[in-house]
Structures are given as structure tokens and as C-alpha cells.
N, C-alpha and C positions, 0 to 999 in steps of 0.2 A: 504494500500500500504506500503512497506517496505518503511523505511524513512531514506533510502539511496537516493531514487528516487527523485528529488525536483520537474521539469517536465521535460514533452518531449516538445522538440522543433523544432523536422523535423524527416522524414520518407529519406532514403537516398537507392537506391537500394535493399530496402525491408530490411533495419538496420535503428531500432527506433535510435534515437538522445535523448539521456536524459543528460539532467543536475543534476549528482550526488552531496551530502554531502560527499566531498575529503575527509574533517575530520576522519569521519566516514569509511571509506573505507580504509583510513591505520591503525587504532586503528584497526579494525575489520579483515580485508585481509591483507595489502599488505605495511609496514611501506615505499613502494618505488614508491607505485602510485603516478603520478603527476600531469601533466596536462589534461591529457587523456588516452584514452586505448580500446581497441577492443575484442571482443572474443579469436582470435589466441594468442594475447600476454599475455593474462591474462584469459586462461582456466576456472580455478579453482575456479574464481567466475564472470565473465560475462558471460552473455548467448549469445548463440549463435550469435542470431541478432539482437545483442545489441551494440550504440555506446555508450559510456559515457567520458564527460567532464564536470571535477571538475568545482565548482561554483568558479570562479572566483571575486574578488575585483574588477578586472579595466575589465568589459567586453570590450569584442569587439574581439575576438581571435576563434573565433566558427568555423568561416568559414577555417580559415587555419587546424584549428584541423581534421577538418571530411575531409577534402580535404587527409589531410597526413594518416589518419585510411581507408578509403576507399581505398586506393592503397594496405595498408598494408595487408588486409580482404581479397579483391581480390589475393593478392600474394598470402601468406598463407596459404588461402583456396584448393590452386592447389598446394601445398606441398612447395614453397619457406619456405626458415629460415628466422626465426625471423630477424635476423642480416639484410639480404639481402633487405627484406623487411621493415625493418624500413628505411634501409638507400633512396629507390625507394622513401619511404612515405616522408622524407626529402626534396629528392630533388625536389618533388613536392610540398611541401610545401614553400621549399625555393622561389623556380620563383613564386608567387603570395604573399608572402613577398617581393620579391624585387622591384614588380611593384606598391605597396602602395605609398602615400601618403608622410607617415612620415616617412621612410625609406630615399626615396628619399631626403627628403628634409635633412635629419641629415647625409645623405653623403656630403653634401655641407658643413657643419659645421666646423669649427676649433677644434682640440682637447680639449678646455676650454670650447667652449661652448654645446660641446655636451656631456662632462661630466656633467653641470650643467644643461642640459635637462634631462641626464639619471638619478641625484640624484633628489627625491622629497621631502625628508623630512626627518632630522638626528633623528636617534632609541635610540644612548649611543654612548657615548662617553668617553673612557678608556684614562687617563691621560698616554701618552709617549705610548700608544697603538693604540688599532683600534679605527675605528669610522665604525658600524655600520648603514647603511643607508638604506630606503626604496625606491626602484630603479623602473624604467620605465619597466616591463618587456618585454614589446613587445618590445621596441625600443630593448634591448637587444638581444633577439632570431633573432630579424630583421636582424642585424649589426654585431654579433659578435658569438651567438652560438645559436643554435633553440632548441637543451636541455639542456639549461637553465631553470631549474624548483625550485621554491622554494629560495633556496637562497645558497650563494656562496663565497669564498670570497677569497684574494691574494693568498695562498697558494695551489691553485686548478686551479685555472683560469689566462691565464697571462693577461687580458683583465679587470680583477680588479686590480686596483689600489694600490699600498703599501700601507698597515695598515689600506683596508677597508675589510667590511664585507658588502655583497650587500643582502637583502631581497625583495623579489620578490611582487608588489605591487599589484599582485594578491594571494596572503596571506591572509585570513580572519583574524580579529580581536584576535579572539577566537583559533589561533594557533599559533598566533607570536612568545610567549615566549617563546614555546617548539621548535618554527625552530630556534629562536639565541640562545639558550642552545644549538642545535646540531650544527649550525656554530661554537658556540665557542666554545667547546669542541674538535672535528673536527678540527679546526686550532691549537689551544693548545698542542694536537696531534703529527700532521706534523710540528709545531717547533720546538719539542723537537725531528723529525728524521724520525715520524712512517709515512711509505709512507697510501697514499690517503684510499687503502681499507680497510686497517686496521685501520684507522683512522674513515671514514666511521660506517664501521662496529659495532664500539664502538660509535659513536653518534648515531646510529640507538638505540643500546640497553639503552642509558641514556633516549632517547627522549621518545621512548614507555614506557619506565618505569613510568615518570611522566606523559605522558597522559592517562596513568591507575591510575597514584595517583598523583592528581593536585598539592594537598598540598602539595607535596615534590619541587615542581619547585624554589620555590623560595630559598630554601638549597642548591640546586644541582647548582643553578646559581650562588652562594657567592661561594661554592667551587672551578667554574669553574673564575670566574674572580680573585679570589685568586692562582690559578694555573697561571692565566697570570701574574699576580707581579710578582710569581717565574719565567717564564720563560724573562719577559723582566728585571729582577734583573741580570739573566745571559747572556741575550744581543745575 
């Protein structure tokens, strides 16, 4: 079996459910795959009736996924745009997000405490800078944006906080450093002016670069926190 595949985990309107290696699937296809994805959005290497959803850290997120790809499939398949159809697949996803649990319950929260639900665990911490942190992803998409994938930070999102960097606690191990090499980079970026895609753009091509060559990450990351001195030396 290609070792993209980890397993399948439900049959859905005659579209397998497989739990992909995400890793592997952006080194390989797609440096923009995220948290999932279906045939229509991503041609060129799903098959037809195929779901796939990245292996998650913090599971528990399956059910909203194929809820929001099944809408999409179905659109799609009958000639809806992408656009139209992600958005349908959202809003379906959203109302079975709103009706959970911990949604619920972290609408009732005060602003202090539901920040300190959303942060889990501090990543670095840049003197008179950021602080990257490893965040709640669900509650996130729950509460404040549903693509939110991977990780994020002030300069993108106004829902992050000044002078953090949020990582998405469904993040494996084994890709951390190259996602906050491309938030920091990406931020670095946009304060020195360059708007989001261009900034984007540019952390895409640092990030695959070092996930083809490991051993560069740890260069490329003293570079980039040495560009933050310069840009917070000039304020």
C-alpha cells in the first residue's frame, strides 16, 4: 500500500475515509494540504472516491471533516466551484460545530479564560517578541475560524493575540519546526510591509526547502529569529 495511506476509517456515500500521512502529502503534492480534502479540490492526486484526513495530534475532528467534504463532492461533482462549494461544506460544518460540547461551553467563558483554554503549552519565546504557542485547534475553528489549519499568528489573524504565534495542536511532532520556521518567516515578512500572499508565498518556499533538506532547518531558523532582532530593533 502507498504509505500515504495510514487506514481507512468509514465508507461514506461510496467515498473511502482514509487517514492520510499530511506530512507526506505536502513534501510530495501539495505544500497547502491541510486538514483534509476530497477528489474535486484536489484532482491531481486524490482519487476519485476518495476522502482523506491528515493524521491528526489531538483527534477527535473526523466527523466534522467528512460532514464538510461530503457537501463539497456532492457540489462539485454536479459542476459547483470550488469557492461555492467549500463555502456550502463550511456552513455545514459550522452548525455541528456549534452544537458540541466545548464550543458551547467556551462561549460562556470570559476573555482570560478562554484564552488560557485555547493556549496548551508555550513552543519559544522571543525576548521583547512573540511567544509562540501550541493552541486548542478545535476550540479555534469552533469559535473563531474553521480554516484555521496548521498555525497562525497576529499579523494574519485578528483573533490572535499581539506578539503570539498560535500552532495548531494537531501538528505532529515531526513537522513542528518547519510550520514555526514558516510562521516566523511569514510574520517577519508582513512587518517589514509585504502583504499576506506574498509573504505566504515565501514561507511556502523556505519551508519545502528544509523539508527536503532537514539539516538546513536549524540555519534557516537562527537566520529567521535574527531577522526578528532586526525588525523589532526598528520597532
Amino acid at each position: 500500500m502507498d504509505p500515504l495511506y495510514i487506514k481507512k476509517i468509514n465508507t461514506v456515500s461510496g467515498n473511502d475515509v482514509w487517514i492520510v500521512d499530511g506530512c507526506r502529502v505536502r513534501e510530495q503534492h501539495d505544500m497547502d494540504f491541510t486538514n483534509y480534502g476530497q477528489h474535486y479540490g484536489y484532482p491531481s492526486f486524490i482519487p476519485e472516491h476518495e476522502f482523506w484526513i491528515d493524521e491528526e495530534g489531538a483527534p477527535g475532528e473526523e466527523n466534522y471533516y467528512i460532514a464538510s467534504m461530503l457537501k463539497e463532492h456532492e457540489l462539485m461533482k454536479n459542476g459547483t466551484s470550488y469557492a461555492e462549494a467549500h463555502d456550502a461544506g463550511n456552513e455545514t460544518e459550522k452548525a455541528l460545530r456549534d452544537k458540541s460540547d466545548a464550543v458551547m461551553q467556551a462561549k460562556l467563558m470570559g476573555k482570560d479564560a478562554l484564552l488560557n483554554k485555547i493556549h496548551k503549552k508555550t513552543l519559544r519565546h522571543y525576548e521583547s517578541g512573540p511567544t509562540a504557542w501550541r493552541i486548542d485547534g478545535e476550540l479555534v475553528r469552533g469559535l473563531f475560524f474553521l480554516d484555521f489549519t496548521i498555525g497562525g499568528h497576529d499579523k494574519v489573524y485578528d483573533f490572535v493575540p499581539q506578539n503570539e504565534i498560535w500552532i495548531d495542536d494537531d501538528v505532529l511532532e515531526k513537522e513542528l519546526g518547519f510550520v514555526l520556521l514558516h510562521e516566523l518567516h511569514e510574520r517577519n515578512l508582513m512587518a517589514t510591509g509585504m502583504d499576506y500572499a506574498g509573504a505566504h508565498t515565501s514561507a511556502n518556499r523556505i519551508e519545502f526547502l528544509c523539508r527536503r533538506n532537514p539539516a538546513l532547518l536549524e540555519e534557516k531558523m537562527a537566520i529567521e529569529e535574527q531577522q526578528l532582532q532586526a525588525v523589532l530593533r526598528k520597532g
